[in-house]
Residue frames as qw, qx, qy, qz and C-alpha x, y, z in Angstrom:
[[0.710, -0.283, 0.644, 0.032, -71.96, 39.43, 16.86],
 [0.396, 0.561, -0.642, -0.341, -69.84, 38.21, 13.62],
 [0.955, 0.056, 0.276, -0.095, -70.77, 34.43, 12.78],
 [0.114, 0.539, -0.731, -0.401, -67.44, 33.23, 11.60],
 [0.903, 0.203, -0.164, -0.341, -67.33, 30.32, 9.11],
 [0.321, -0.666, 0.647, 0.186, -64.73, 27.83, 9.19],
 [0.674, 0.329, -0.623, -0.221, -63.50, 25.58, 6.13],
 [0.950, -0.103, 0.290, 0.048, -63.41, 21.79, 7.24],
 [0.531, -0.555, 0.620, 0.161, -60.01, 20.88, 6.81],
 [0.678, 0.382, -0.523, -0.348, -59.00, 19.57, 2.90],
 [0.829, -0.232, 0.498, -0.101, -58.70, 15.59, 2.89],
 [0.401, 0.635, -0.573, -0.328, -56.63, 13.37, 1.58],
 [0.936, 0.027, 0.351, -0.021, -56.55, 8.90, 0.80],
 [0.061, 0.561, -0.784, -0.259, -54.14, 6.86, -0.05],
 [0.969, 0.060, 0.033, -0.238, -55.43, 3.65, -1.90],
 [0.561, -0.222, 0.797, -0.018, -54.07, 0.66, -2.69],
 [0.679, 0.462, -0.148, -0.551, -54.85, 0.16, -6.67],
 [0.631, -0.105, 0.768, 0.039, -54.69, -3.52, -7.95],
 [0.348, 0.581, -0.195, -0.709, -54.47, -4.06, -11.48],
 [0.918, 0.265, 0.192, -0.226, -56.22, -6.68, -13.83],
 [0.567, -0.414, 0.509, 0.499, -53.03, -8.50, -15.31],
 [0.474, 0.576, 0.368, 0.555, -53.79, -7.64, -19.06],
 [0.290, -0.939, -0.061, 0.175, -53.27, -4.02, -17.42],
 [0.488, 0.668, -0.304, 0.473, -49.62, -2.20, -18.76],
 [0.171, -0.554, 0.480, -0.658, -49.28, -0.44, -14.93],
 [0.560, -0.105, -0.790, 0.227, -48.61, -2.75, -12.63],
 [0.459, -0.738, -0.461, 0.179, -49.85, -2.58, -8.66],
 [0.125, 0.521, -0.091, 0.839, -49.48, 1.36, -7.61],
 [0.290, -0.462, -0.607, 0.578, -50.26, 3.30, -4.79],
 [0.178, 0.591, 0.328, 0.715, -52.60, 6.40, -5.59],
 [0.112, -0.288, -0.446, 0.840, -52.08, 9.41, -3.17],
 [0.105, -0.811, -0.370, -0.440, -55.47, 12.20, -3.79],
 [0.004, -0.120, -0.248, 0.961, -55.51, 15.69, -2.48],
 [0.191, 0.771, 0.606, 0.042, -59.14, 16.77, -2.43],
 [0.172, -0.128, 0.103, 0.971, -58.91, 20.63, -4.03],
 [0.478, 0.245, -0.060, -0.841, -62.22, 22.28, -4.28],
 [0.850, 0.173, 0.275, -0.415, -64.59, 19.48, -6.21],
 [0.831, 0.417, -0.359, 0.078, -62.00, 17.25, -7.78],
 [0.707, -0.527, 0.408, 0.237, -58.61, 15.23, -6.03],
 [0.142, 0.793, -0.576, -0.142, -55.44, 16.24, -7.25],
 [0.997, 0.056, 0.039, -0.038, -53.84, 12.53, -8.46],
 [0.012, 0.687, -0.726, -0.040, -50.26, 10.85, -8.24],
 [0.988, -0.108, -0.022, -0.106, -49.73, 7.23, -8.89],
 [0.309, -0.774, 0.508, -0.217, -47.01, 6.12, -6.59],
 [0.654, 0.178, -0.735, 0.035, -44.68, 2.77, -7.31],
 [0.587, -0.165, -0.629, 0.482, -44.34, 2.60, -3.22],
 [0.341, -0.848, -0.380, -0.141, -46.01, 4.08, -0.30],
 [0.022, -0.776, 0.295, -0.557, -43.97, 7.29, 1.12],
 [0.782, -0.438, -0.266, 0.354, -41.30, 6.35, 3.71],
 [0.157, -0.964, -0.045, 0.208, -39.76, 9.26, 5.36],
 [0.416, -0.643, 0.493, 0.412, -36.59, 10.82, 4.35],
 [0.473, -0.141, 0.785, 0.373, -36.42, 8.70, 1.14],
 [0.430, 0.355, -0.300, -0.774, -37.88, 10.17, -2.68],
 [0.506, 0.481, 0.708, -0.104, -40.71, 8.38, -4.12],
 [0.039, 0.131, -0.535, -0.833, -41.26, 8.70, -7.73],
 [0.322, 0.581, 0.619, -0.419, -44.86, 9.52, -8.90],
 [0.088, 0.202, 0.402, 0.889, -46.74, 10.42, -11.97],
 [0.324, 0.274, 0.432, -0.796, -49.08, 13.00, -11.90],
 [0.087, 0.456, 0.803, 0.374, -52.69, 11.58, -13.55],
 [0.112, -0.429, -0.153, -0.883, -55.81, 13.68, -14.15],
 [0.336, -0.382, -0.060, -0.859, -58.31, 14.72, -11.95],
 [0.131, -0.241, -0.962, 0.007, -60.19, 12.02, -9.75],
 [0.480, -0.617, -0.394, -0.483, -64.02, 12.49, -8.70],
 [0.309, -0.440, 0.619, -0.572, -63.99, 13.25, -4.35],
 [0.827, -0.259, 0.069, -0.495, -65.70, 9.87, -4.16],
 [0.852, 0.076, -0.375, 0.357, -62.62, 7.82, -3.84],
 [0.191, -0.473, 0.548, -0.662, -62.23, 9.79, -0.68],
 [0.719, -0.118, 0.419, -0.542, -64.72, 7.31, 1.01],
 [0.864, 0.252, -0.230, -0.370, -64.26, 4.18, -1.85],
 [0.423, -0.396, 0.807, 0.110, -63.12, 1.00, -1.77],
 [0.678, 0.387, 0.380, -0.496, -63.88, -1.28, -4.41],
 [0.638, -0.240, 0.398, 0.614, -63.66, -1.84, -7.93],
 [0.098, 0.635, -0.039, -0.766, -63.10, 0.47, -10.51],
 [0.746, 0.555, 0.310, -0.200, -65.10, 0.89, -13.55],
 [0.341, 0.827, -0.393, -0.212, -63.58, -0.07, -16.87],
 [0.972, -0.190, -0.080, 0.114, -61.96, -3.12, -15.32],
 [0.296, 0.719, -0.417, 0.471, -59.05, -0.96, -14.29],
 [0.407, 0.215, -0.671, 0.581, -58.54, -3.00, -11.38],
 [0.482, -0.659, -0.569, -0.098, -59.59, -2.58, -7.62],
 [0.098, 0.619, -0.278, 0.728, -58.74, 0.09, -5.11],
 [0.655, -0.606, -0.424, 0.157, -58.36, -0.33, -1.03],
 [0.180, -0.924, 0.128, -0.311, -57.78, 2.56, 1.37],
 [0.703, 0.300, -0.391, 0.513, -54.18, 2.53, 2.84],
 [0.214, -0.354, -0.389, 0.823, -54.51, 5.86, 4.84],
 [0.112, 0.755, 0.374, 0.527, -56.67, 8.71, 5.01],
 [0.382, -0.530, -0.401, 0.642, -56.83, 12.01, 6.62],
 [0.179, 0.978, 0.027, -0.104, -56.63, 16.05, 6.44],
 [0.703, -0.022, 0.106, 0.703, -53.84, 17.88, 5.28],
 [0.012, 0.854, 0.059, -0.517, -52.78, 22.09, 5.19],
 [0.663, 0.599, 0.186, 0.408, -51.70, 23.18, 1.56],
 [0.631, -0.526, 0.029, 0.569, -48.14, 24.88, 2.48],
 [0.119, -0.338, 0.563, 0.744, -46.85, 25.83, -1.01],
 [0.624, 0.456, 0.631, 0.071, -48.43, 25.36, -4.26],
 [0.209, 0.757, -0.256, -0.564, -46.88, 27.21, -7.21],
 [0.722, 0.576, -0.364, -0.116, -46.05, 25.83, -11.17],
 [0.753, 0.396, -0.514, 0.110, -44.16, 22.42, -10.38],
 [0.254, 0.125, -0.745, 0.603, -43.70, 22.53, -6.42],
 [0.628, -0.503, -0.311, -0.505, -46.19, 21.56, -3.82],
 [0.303, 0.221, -0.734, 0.566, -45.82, 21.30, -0.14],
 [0.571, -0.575, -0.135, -0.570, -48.20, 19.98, 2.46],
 [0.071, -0.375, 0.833, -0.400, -48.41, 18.96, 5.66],
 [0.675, -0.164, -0.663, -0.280, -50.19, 15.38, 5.97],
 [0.322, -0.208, 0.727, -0.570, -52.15, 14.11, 9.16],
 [0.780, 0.009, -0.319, -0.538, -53.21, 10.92, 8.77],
 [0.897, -0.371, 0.212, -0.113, -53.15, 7.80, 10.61],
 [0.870, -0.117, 0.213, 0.429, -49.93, 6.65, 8.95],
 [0.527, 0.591, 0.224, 0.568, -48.87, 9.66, 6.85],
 [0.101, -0.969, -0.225, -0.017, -47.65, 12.83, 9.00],
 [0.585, -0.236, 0.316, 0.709, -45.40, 14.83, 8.61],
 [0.244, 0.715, -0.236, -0.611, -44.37, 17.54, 5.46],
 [0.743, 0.011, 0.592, 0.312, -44.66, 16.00, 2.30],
 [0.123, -0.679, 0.258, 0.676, -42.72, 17.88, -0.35],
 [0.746, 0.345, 0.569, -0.002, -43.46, 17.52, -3.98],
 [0.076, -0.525, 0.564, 0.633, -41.16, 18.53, -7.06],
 [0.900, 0.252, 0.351, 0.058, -42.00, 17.76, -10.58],
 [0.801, 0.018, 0.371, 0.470, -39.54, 16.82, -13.18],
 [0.143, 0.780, -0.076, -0.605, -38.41, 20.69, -14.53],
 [0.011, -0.392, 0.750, 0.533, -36.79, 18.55, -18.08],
 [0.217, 0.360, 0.852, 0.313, -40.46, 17.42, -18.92],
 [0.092, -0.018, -0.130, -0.987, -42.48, 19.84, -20.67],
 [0.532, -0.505, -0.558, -0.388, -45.95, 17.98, -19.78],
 [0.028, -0.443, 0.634, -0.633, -44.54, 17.46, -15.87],
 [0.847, -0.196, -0.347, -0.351, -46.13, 14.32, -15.46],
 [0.826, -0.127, -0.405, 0.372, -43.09, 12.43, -13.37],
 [0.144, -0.812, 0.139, -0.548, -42.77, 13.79, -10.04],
 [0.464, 0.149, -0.697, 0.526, -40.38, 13.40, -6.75],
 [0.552, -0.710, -0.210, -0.383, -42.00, 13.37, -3.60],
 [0.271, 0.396, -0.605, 0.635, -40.17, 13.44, -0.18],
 [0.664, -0.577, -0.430, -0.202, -41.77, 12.65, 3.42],
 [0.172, 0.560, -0.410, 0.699, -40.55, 14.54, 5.96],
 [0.554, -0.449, -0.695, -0.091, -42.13, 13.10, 9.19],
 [0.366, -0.723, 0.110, -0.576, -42.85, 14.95, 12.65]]
């Protein structure tokens, strides 16, 4: 008898980030992919509506514990509330193109991701929402 394992299903939160008004970046929307022990980051001017490109930069790394946070964030960088959460399947992932498929309570659907191929850091990325 072979014991399979099975991975649990990557997760993924959308906050709500509020920012202290001496702050440059105004109110955002920050999508996370968990990937192994760190969430892939995008701050988002507007929460993904289907069909319709959302501009995002990509930021660094987050800790997985803003899978589960609300709150505020150290540094006085403001406060963060959960928008959506859920799992999601990692379709694509190659140098500058990511495709998954989101299941979350308000997010489902393919959501296609493209950064910017005429920056050489590839911080400003296009996202798409394809819904189901």
């Amino acid at each position: 008898m072979s014991a399979e394992t099975t991975q649990p299903a990557p997760r993924f939160v959308l906050l709500h980030h509020q920012m202290p008004a001496h702050q440059p970046r105004p109110a955002h929307w920050d999508l996370m992919l968990e990937s192994g022990e760190v969430l892939w980051t995008w701050a988002l001017a507007e929460v993904p509506t289907p069909d319709r490109p959302t501009t995002a930069e990509r930021l660094a790394d987050h800790r997985t514990d803003y899978l589960e946070y609300e709150g505020p964030v150290s540094g006085g960088r403001g406060s963060v509330r959960r928008h959506d959460c859920g799992t999601y399947r990692l379709v694509q992932c190659r140098a500058g193109e990511i495709t998954v498929e989101l299941d979350g309570r308000l997010l489902r659907g393919t959501l296609q991701m493209v950064a910017d191929a005429r920056q050489a850091d590839a911080q400003r990325w296009t996202l798409v929402l394809v819904a189901r």
